[in-house]
C-alpha positions, -999 to +999 in steps of 0.1 A: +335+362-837+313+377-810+311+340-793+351+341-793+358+377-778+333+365-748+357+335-742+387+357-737+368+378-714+355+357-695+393+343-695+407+373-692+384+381-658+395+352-644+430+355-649+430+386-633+412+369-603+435+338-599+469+364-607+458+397-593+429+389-572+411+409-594+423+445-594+426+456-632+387+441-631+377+460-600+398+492-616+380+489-650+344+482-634+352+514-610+360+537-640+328+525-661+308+531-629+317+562-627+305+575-660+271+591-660+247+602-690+232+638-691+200+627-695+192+664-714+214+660-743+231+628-741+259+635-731+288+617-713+308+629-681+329+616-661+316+621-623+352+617-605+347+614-563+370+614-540 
C-alpha cells in the first residue's frame, strides 16, 4: 500500500511539472514550509510572510 501511494506521487509531481510546470507542487511545498513547531510545547503555527 505504502509502495503504491509513493508511485502516485511521484506521478502526481510530475504531472504537475509536465502540465503546470509545477505550481500546485511549488504551492503545496510553500505552505508546508511555512509551518513552524513551538519548540516549548509542541505546538503548530502557521508563520504567514508577506
Amino acid at each position: 500500500m505504502l509502495r503504491f501511494l509513493l508511485v502516485l506521487a511521484v506521478i502526481a509531481i510530475g504531472a504537475d511539472a509536465l502540465l503546470n510546470n509545477g505550481a500546485y507542487t511549488q504551492a503545496a511545498w510553500r505552505e508546508l514550509s511555512s509551518i513552524r513547531i513551538d519548540a516549548e510545547g509542541g505546538k503548530l503555527t502557521v508563520d504567514r510572510q508577506g
